[in-house]
N, C-alpha and C positions, 0 to 999 in steps of 0.2 A: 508537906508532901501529900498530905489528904487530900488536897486542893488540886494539885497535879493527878493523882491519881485516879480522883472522879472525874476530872476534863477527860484524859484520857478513853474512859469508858465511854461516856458521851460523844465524844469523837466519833468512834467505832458506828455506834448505833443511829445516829443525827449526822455531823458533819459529813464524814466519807460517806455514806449510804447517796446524802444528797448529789457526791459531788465522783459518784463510781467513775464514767466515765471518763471525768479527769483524771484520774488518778492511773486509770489502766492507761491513759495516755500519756502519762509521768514515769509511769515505772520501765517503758520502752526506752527513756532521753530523756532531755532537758533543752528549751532552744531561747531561752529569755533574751529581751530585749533591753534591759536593762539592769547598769552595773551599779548598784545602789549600797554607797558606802555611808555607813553613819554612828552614832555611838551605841555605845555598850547600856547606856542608862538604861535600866528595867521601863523607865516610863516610854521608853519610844518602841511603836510597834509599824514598823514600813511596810508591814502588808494593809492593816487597819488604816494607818495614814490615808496611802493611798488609792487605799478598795479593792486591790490586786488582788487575786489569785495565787495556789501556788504554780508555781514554775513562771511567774511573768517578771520575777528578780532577783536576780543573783547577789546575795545579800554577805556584806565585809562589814563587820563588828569591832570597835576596842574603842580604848578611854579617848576620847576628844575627836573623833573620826578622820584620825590620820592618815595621812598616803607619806610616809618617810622618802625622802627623795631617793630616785634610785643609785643603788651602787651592786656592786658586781660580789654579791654576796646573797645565800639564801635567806627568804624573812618570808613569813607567811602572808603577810599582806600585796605583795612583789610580784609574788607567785600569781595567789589568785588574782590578780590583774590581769598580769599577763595571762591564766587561763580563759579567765572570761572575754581579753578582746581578742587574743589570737586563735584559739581553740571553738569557744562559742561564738564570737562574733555577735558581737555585744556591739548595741547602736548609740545607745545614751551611758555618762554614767553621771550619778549622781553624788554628791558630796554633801550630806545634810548633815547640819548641826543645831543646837536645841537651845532654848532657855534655861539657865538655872543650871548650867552644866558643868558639874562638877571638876570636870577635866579642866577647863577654862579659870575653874576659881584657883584650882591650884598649876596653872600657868603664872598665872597672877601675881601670888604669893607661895614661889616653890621655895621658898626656907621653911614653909610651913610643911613640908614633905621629906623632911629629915630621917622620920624612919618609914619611906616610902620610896628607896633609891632606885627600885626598877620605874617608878611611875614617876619618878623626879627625871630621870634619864630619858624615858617616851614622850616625855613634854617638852622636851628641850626640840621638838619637830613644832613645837608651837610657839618657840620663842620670838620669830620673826613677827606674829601677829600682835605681839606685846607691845615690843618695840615699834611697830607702824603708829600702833595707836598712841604710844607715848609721845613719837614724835611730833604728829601732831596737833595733840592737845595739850603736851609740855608737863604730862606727869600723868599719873594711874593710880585712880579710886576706884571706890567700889562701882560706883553708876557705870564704869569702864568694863562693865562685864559682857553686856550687849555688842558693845562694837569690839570687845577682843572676838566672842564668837564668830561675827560675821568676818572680821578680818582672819583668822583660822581658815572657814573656809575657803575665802580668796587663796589665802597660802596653799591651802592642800591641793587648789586645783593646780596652781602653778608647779607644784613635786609633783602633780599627776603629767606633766608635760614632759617629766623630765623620764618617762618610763618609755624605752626600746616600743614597746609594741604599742602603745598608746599616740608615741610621734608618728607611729606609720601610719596607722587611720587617720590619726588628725590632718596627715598630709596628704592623704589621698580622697579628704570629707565625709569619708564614712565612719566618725564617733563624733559626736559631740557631747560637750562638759556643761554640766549645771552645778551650780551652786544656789543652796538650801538652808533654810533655819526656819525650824520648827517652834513655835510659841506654842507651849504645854497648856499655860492656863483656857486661852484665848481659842486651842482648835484652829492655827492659821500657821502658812508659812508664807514667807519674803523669798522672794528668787531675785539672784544676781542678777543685774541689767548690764553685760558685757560694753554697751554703748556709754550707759551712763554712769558706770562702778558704781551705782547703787542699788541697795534693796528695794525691790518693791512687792507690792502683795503680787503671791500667784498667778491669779485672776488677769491683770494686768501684764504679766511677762509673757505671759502664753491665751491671749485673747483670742488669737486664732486657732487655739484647738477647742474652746469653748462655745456651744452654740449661747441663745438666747438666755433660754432657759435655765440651763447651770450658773450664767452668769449671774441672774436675778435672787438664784437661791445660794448663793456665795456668801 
Protein backbone atom coordinates (compact mmCIF):
# COMPACT_ATOMS: atom_id res chain seq x y z
CA UNK A 1 0.00 0.00 0.00
CA UNK A 2 3.00 2.34 0.41
CA UNK A 3 3.62 2.04 -3.00
CA UNK A 4 -0.01 3.10 -3.93
CA UNK A 5 0.03 5.80 -1.64
CA UNK A 6 3.09 7.65 -2.72
CA UNK A 7 1.93 7.22 -6.67
CA UNK A 8 -0.96 8.80 -5.47
CA UNK A 9 0.77 11.95 -4.00
CA UNK A 10 2.82 12.24 -7.14
CA UNK A 11 -0.18 12.17 -9.16
CA UNK A 12 -1.58 15.05 -7.57
CA UNK A 13 1.59 17.20 -7.82
CA UNK A 14 3.33 15.83 -11.47
CA UNK A 15 0.84 13.80 -13.38
CA UNK A 16 -2.52 15.95 -13.14
CA UNK A 17 -0.74 19.43 -12.69
CA UNK A 18 0.59 18.35 -16.26
CA UNK A 19 -2.33 17.06 -17.73
CA UNK A 20 -5.03 20.08 -15.77
CA UNK A 21 -6.76 20.71 -18.83
CA UNK A 22 -7.62 17.32 -19.50
CA UNK A 23 -8.84 16.58 -16.72
CA UNK A 24 -11.31 19.60 -16.42
CA UNK A 25 -12.33 18.25 -19.83
CA UNK A 26 -12.94 14.73 -18.12
CA UNK A 27 -14.78 15.74 -15.37
CA UNK A 28 -17.66 17.56 -17.83
CA UNK A 29 -18.22 13.63 -19.86
CA UNK A 30 -16.54 11.02 -21.23
CA UNK A 31 -16.61 10.53 -25.31
CA UNK A 32 -13.97 7.45 -26.00
CA UNK A 33 -13.52 6.01 -29.05
CA UNK A 34 -12.77 2.95 -28.06
CA UNK A 35 -14.20 -0.33 -26.30
CA UNK A 36 -11.04 -1.93 -25.01
CA UNK A 37 -11.71 -5.31 -23.46
CA UNK A 38 -8.84 -7.34 -21.84
CA UNK A 39 -7.70 -9.22 -18.86
CA UNK A 40 -7.39 -8.76 -15.35
CA UNK A 41 -3.64 -9.81 -15.25
CA UNK A 42 -1.68 -7.03 -12.99
CA UNK A 43 0.92 -7.26 -15.95
CA UNK A 44 -1.33 -5.66 -18.71
CA UNK A 45 -1.65 -1.88 -18.58
CA UNK A 46 -3.98 -0.65 -21.89
CA UNK A 47 -3.33 2.73 -21.37
CA UNK A 48 0.67 2.12 -21.33
CA UNK A 49 0.18 -0.41 -24.01
CA UNK A 50 -1.16 1.81 -26.16
CA UNK A 51 0.02 5.49 -25.04
CA UNK A 52 -3.45 6.64 -24.58
CA UNK A 53 -4.74 9.09 -22.46
CA UNK A 54 -7.24 9.05 -20.05
CA UNK A 55 -10.82 9.09 -21.41
CA UNK A 56 -9.56 7.65 -24.99
CA UNK A 57 -10.76 3.86 -23.59
CA UNK A 58 -13.34 2.49 -22.12
CA UNK A 59 -11.79 -0.11 -20.37
CA UNK A 60 -13.70 -4.07 -19.52
CA UNK A 61 -11.45 -6.18 -17.11
CA UNK A 62 -11.82 -10.06 -15.80
CA UNK A 63 -9.94 -13.50 -16.08
CA UNK A 64 -9.26 -14.49 -19.76
CA UNK A 65 -10.97 -11.33 -21.36
CA UNK A 66 -14.26 -12.56 -21.98
CA UNK A 67 -17.47 -11.38 -23.70
CA UNK A 68 -19.92 -14.35 -22.47
CA UNK A 69 -22.33 -14.64 -25.21
CA UNK A 70 -25.46 -12.74 -24.79
CA UNK A 71 -28.43 -13.89 -23.01
CA UNK A 72 -31.34 -12.06 -21.55
CA UNK A 73 -30.03 -11.72 -18.29
CA UNK A 74 -28.02 -8.89 -16.13
CA UNK A 75 -24.02 -9.55 -16.00
CA UNK A 76 -21.70 -6.71 -15.74
CA UNK A 77 -19.77 -7.29 -18.78
CA UNK A 78 -23.32 -7.19 -21.00
CA UNK A 79 -24.16 -4.11 -19.60
CA UNK A 80 -21.12 -2.14 -20.19
CA UNK A 81 -21.17 -3.31 -23.74
CA UNK A 82 -24.02 -2.25 -24.40
CA UNK A 83 -23.33 1.16 -22.54
CA UNK A 84 -20.40 1.80 -24.41
CA UNK A 85 -21.77 1.21 -28.01
CA UNK A 86 -25.25 2.34 -27.51
CA UNK A 87 -24.83 5.17 -24.95
CA UNK A 88 -21.20 6.29 -25.88
CA UNK A 89 -20.94 5.38 -29.14
CA UNK A 90 -18.12 3.66 -29.20
CA UNK A 91 -16.15 3.05 -32.92
CA UNK A 92 -13.61 0.16 -32.28
CA UNK A 93 -13.73 -2.40 -29.80
CA UNK A 94 -11.05 -4.35 -28.83
CA UNK A 95 -10.51 -7.82 -27.43
CA UNK A 96 -6.88 -8.28 -26.21
CA UNK A 97 -5.44 -11.19 -24.71
CA UNK A 98 -1.87 -11.80 -23.35
CA UNK A 99 0.92 -14.32 -23.01
CA UNK A 100 1.47 -16.57 -20.10
CA UNK A 101 -2.24 -16.02 -19.21
CA UNK A 102 -3.24 -17.52 -16.48
CA UNK A 103 -6.80 -17.74 -17.46
CA UNK A 104 -5.94 -19.84 -20.49
CA UNK A 105 -3.64 -22.25 -18.49
CA UNK A 106 -6.48 -22.96 -16.49
CA UNK A 107 -8.90 -23.32 -19.65
CA UNK A 108 -6.50 -25.91 -20.43
CA UNK A 109 -6.47 -27.84 -17.45
CA UNK A 110 -9.83 -26.98 -15.47
CA UNK A 111 -9.61 -30.08 -13.19
CA UNK A 112 -6.81 -28.21 -11.97
CA UNK A 113 -9.56 -25.60 -10.50
CA UNK A 114 -11.40 -27.86 -8.27
CA UNK A 115 -11.35 -25.40 -5.61
CA UNK A 116 -11.77 -22.58 -7.95
CA UNK A 117 -15.72 -23.24 -9.11
CA UNK A 118 -16.51 -19.63 -9.84
CA UNK A 119 -13.41 -19.29 -12.22
CA UNK A 120 -13.92 -22.96 -13.28
CA UNK A 121 -17.58 -22.01 -14.33
CA UNK A 122 -16.22 -18.37 -16.22
CA UNK A 123 -13.85 -20.44 -18.26
CA UNK A 124 -16.32 -22.67 -19.46
CA UNK A 125 -16.89 -19.10 -22.07
CA UNK A 126 -13.48 -20.45 -23.15
CA UNK A 127 -14.03 -23.77 -23.87
CA UNK A 128 -14.88 -23.48 -27.47
CA UNK A 129 -11.14 -22.17 -27.85
CA UNK A 130 -9.92 -25.44 -26.44
CA UNK A 131 -11.65 -27.56 -28.41
CA UNK A 132 -10.61 -25.64 -31.91
CA UNK A 133 -7.32 -26.07 -30.96
CA UNK A 134 -7.59 -29.68 -30.16
CA UNK A 135 -9.25 -30.49 -33.06
CA UNK A 136 -6.99 -29.44 -34.98
CA UNK A 137 -3.80 -30.57 -33.84
CA UNK A 138 -5.58 -33.87 -32.33
CA UNK A 139 -4.71 -33.30 -28.55
CA UNK A 140 -3.44 -30.37 -25.93
CA UNK A 141 -0.03 -29.64 -24.53
CA UNK A 142 1.52 -27.30 -22.87
CA UNK A 143 3.20 -25.45 -26.25
CA UNK A 144 -0.92 -25.27 -26.91
CA UNK A 145 -1.11 -22.26 -24.79
CA UNK A 146 -0.30 -19.59 -27.49
CA UNK A 147 -2.86 -20.78 -29.93
CA UNK A 148 -5.52 -21.48 -27.21
CA UNK A 149 -4.96 -17.56 -26.47
CA UNK A 150 -5.33 -16.42 -29.90
CA UNK A 151 -8.23 -18.84 -30.43
CA UNK A 152 -10.05 -17.33 -27.09
CA UNK A 153 -9.90 -14.25 -28.72
CA UNK A 154 -11.34 -15.35 -32.09
CA UNK A 155 -14.05 -16.84 -29.78
CA UNK A 156 -14.88 -13.77 -27.71
CA UNK A 157 -15.15 -11.56 -30.84
CA UNK A 158 -17.59 -14.02 -32.38
CA UNK A 159 -20.13 -13.77 -28.41
CA UNK A 160 -19.28 -10.00 -29.15
CA UNK A 161 -21.62 -10.64 -32.31
CA UNK A 162 -23.95 -12.16 -30.52
CA UNK A 163 -24.71 -8.72 -28.43
CA UNK A 164 -28.25 -6.64 -29.48
CA UNK A 165 -26.49 -3.45 -29.55
CA UNK A 166 -23.11 -4.48 -31.14
CA UNK A 167 -25.26 -6.26 -34.34
CA UNK A 168 -26.71 -3.02 -34.86
CA UNK A 169 -23.63 -1.02 -35.45
CA UNK A 170 -22.05 -3.80 -37.00
CA UNK A 171 -25.02 -3.64 -39.38
CA UNK A 172 -24.99 -0.38 -40.02
CA UNK A 173 -20.70 -0.12 -40.17
CA UNK A 174 -20.28 2.00 -37.47
CA UNK A 175 -18.18 -0.43 -34.95
CA UNK A 176 -15.68 -2.54 -35.86
CA UNK A 177 -14.02 -5.62 -33.83
CA UNK A 178 -10.32 -6.23 -33.34
CA UNK A 179 -8.71 -8.94 -32.17
CA UNK A 180 -5.36 -8.68 -29.96
CA UNK A 181 -2.60 -10.51 -28.01
CA UNK A 182 -0.24 -8.90 -26.24
CA UNK A 183 3.42 -10.69 -25.72
CA UNK A 184 4.61 -9.43 -22.12
CA UNK A 185 8.21 -10.32 -22.58
CA UNK A 186 8.85 -9.15 -26.21
CA UNK A 187 6.58 -5.46 -25.83
CA UNK A 188 4.58 -6.59 -29.21
CA UNK A 189 1.18 -7.50 -30.15
CA UNK A 190 -0.28 -9.75 -33.13
CA UNK A 191 -3.76 -8.52 -34.64
CA UNK A 192 -6.25 -10.80 -36.19
CA UNK A 193 -6.19 -10.66 -39.93
CA UNK A 194 -10.04 -11.18 -40.60
CA UNK A 195 -9.03 -12.02 -44.44
CA UNK A 196 -6.34 -14.36 -43.47
CA UNK A 197 -7.57 -15.72 -39.66
CA UNK A 198 -4.30 -15.17 -38.91
CA UNK A 199 -2.11 -13.25 -36.44
CA UNK A 200 0.12 -11.09 -37.56
CA UNK A 201 2.34 -8.15 -36.03
CA UNK A 202 0.54 -4.95 -35.52
CA UNK A 203 2.47 -2.94 -37.69
CA UNK A 204 1.40 -5.05 -40.55
CA UNK A 205 -2.56 -5.22 -39.73
CA UNK A 206 -2.83 -1.53 -39.62
CA UNK A 207 -0.04 -0.19 -41.99
CA UNK A 208 -2.20 2.33 -43.19
CA UNK A 209 -2.52 4.21 -39.99
CA UNK A 210 1.27 4.21 -39.68
CA UNK A 211 3.53 6.74 -41.26
CA UNK A 212 7.30 6.08 -42.16
CA UNK A 213 8.59 6.67 -39.31
CA UNK A 214 6.64 4.79 -36.60
CA UNK A 215 6.99 2.03 -38.96
CA UNK A 216 11.02 2.00 -38.80
CA UNK A 217 10.88 2.45 -35.04
CA UNK A 218 8.55 -0.60 -34.68
Amino acid sequence: MEKLIAGIARFRTSSYEKRKSLFSELANGQSPEVLFITCSDSRIDPNLLTQSEPGDLFIIRNAGNIVPPHVRAAGGVTASIEFAVAALGIKHIVVCGHSDCGAMKGALNPGALSDLPHVQDWLEHSRGAVEAVRARTGDITSSALAHVTEENVVQQLQHLRTHPAVMAKLATGDVELHGWVYNIEHGTISAFDDDTKEFVPVEERYAEFLNVDQLKSA
